[in-house]
N, C-alpha and C positions, 0 to 999 in steps of 0.2 A: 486457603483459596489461591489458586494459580491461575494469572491472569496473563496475556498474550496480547502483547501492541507488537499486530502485525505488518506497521509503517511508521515508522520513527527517523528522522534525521538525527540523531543525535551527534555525529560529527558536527553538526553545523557548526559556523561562527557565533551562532547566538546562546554556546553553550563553555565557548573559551574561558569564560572566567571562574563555572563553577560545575561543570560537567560533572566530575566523582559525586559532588552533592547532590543533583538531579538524579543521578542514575542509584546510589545507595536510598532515595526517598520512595522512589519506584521499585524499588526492591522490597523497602519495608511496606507500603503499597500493597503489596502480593502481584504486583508487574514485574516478571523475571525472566521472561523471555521478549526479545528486541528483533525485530524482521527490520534490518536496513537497508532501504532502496537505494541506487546508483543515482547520481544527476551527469555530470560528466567526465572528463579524467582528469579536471584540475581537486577535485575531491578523494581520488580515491586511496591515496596516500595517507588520507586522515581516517578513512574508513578502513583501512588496515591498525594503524594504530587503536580505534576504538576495537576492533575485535580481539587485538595482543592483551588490550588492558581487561577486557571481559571475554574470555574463550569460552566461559560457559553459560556466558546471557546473550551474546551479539551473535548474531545469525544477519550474514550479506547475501546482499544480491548484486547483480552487473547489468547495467545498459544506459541506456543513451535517453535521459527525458528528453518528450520533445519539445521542450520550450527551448530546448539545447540545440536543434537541429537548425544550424545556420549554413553558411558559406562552406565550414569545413567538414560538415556531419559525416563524410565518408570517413578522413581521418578516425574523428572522435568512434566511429562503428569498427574499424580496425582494431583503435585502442578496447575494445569490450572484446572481441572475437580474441584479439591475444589473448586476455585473461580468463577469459571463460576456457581456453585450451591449456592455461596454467594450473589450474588449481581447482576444488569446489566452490560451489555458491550455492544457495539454495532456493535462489530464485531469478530471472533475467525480466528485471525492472529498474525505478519503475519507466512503462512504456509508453506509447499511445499516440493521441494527438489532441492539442491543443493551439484551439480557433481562438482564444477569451483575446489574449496579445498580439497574437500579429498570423494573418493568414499566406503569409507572403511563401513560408516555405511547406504548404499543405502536401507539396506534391512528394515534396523530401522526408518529410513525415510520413506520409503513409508506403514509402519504400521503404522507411529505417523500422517502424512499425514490423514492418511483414518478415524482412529480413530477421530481425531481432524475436521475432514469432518461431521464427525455424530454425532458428541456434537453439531455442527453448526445448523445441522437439528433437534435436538431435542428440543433448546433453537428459533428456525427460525432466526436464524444469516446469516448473510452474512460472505462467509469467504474470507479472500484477502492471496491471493497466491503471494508466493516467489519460481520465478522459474531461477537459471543459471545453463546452458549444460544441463538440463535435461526438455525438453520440451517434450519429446516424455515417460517420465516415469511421468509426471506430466498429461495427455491428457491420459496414460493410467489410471489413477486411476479415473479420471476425467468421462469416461466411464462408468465407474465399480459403481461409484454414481449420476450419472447425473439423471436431474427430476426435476420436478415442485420447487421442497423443496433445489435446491442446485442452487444456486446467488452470485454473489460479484465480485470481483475486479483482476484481472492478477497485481499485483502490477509492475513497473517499468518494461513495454512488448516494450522488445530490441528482437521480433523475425520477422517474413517473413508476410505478407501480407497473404498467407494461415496459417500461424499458429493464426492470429490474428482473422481472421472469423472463426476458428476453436475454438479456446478461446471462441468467442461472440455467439458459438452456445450451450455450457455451460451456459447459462445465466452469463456470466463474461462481465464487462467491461472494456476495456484497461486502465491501468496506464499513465500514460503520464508523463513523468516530463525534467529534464536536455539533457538526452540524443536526446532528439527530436532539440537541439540545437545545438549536435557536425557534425562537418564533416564528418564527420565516421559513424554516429550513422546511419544511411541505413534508419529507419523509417520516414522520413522527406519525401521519394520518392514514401511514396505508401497512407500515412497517410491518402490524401484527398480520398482514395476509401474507405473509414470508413465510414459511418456518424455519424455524432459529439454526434448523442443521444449513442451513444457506448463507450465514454470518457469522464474519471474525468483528472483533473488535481491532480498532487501530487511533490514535493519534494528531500523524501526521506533523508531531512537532518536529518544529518551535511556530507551526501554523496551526491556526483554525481553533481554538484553545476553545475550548465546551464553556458553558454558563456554568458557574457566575464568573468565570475569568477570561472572557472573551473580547478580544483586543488587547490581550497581553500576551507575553512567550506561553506556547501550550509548553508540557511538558507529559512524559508518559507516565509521571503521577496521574494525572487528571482524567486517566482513562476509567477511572473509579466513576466519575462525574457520569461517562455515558453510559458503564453499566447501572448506573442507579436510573437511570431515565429508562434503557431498555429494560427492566425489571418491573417498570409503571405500565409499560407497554404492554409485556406479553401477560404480565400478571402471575411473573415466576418471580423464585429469590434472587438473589444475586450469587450465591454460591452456586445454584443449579447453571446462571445461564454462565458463569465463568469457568466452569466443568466444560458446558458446550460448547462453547465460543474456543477453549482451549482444544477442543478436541479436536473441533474442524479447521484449526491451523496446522495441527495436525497432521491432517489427512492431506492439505495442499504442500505444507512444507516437507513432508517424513520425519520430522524429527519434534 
């Protein structure tokens, strides 16, 4: 069984003390493929290093989060357009905009957003979107670029059953990770009106960590956790949905 966390920080600092061990458990796991998203360019020196030490499980991407997008964000959009004109990536995230923290730079966000939407189409990238409180300024940009040349991923899609068919008519496919396993988390009630060819699974550690170990470091072991719940769901194995789930990372990543 080949499983696929298709959003993992695993650079983070919250991995410095035992990283080799996280990533060898997720291996033996059957999680052996790693999709890492960009945050800004004080990270991306360590996300070079994690891909030297796994060339054949670490798969990166490049861009600017926007919870990243302050005073300097033009800079920081420089520093991703050089690298993206350096070398491969295999995805430009993660992207978006988020209202949850602070709305002060909305307007800067959904410049860096659009811009970094058409670096994606010019390279034929997939881009994986970072979207909180702002799904209706995220859907409008979405609009504004939608087409043949624009694909990839809702990363971590905590919205409504129409926002989710609305995503997947962007050529995006749902994120899945932790949340699909809290009480609260609403997506567990509509999930099976999906079909499964519409979702990856993903992580999103050393966040969001699935039941029962939630409010501790996730890790992309745990990705086991939310195949086991989505299998409650559709009322398939686990081996069939981590076939599909791998497939259609697949199809957004190419490789």
């Amino acid at each position: 069984m080949i499983l696929t966390d298709t959003h993992t920080h695993l650079y983070s600092e919250a991995f410095d003390e035992d990283r080799d061990l996280v990533v060898a458990k997720a291996i033996d796991m059957g999680v052996s493929r790693f999709f890492v998203p960009a945050i800004d360019s004080t990270y991306t020196e360590a996300m070079l290093r994690l891909e030297k030490a796994y060339p054949k499980n670490v798969f990166l991407m490049m861009g600017l989060h926007p919870t990243y997008v302050k005073e300097n964000y033009l800079e920081e959009l420089s520093h991703v357009e050089e690298k993206l004109a350096e070398r491969k990536f295999y995805a430009v995230g993660e992207i978006g905009i988020d209202l949850y923290w602070d709305k002060t730079f909305l307007k800067q966000q959904q410049d860096a957003f659009k811009l970094q939407i058409q670096w994606a189409k010019k390279y034929k990238y997939p881009i994986v979107i970072h979207c909180r409180d702002g799904f209706d300024e995220v859907f409008e940009v979405l609009e504004e670029e939608k087409g043949d040349d624009l694909f990839g991923i809702f990363h971590c899609f905590t919205g409504t059953l129409e926002q989710g068919q609305r995503a997947i008519s962007y050529n995006m496919k749902l994120g899945i990770g932790g949340v699909l396993t809290y009480k609260n988390g609403k997506i567990d009630t509509f999930l099976k009106e999906i079909p499964v060819e519409h979702i990856v699974l993903e992580t999103d550690a050393p966040y969001l960590a699935p039941v029962p170990y939630r409010g501790k470091r996730n890790e992309s072991a745990y990705l086991v956790q939310v195949l086991e719940k989505l299998s409650l769901i559709y009322n398939r194995s686990k081996e069939d949905l981590a076939a599909i789930t791998t497939e259609n990372s697949k199809r957004v990543f190419g490789i």
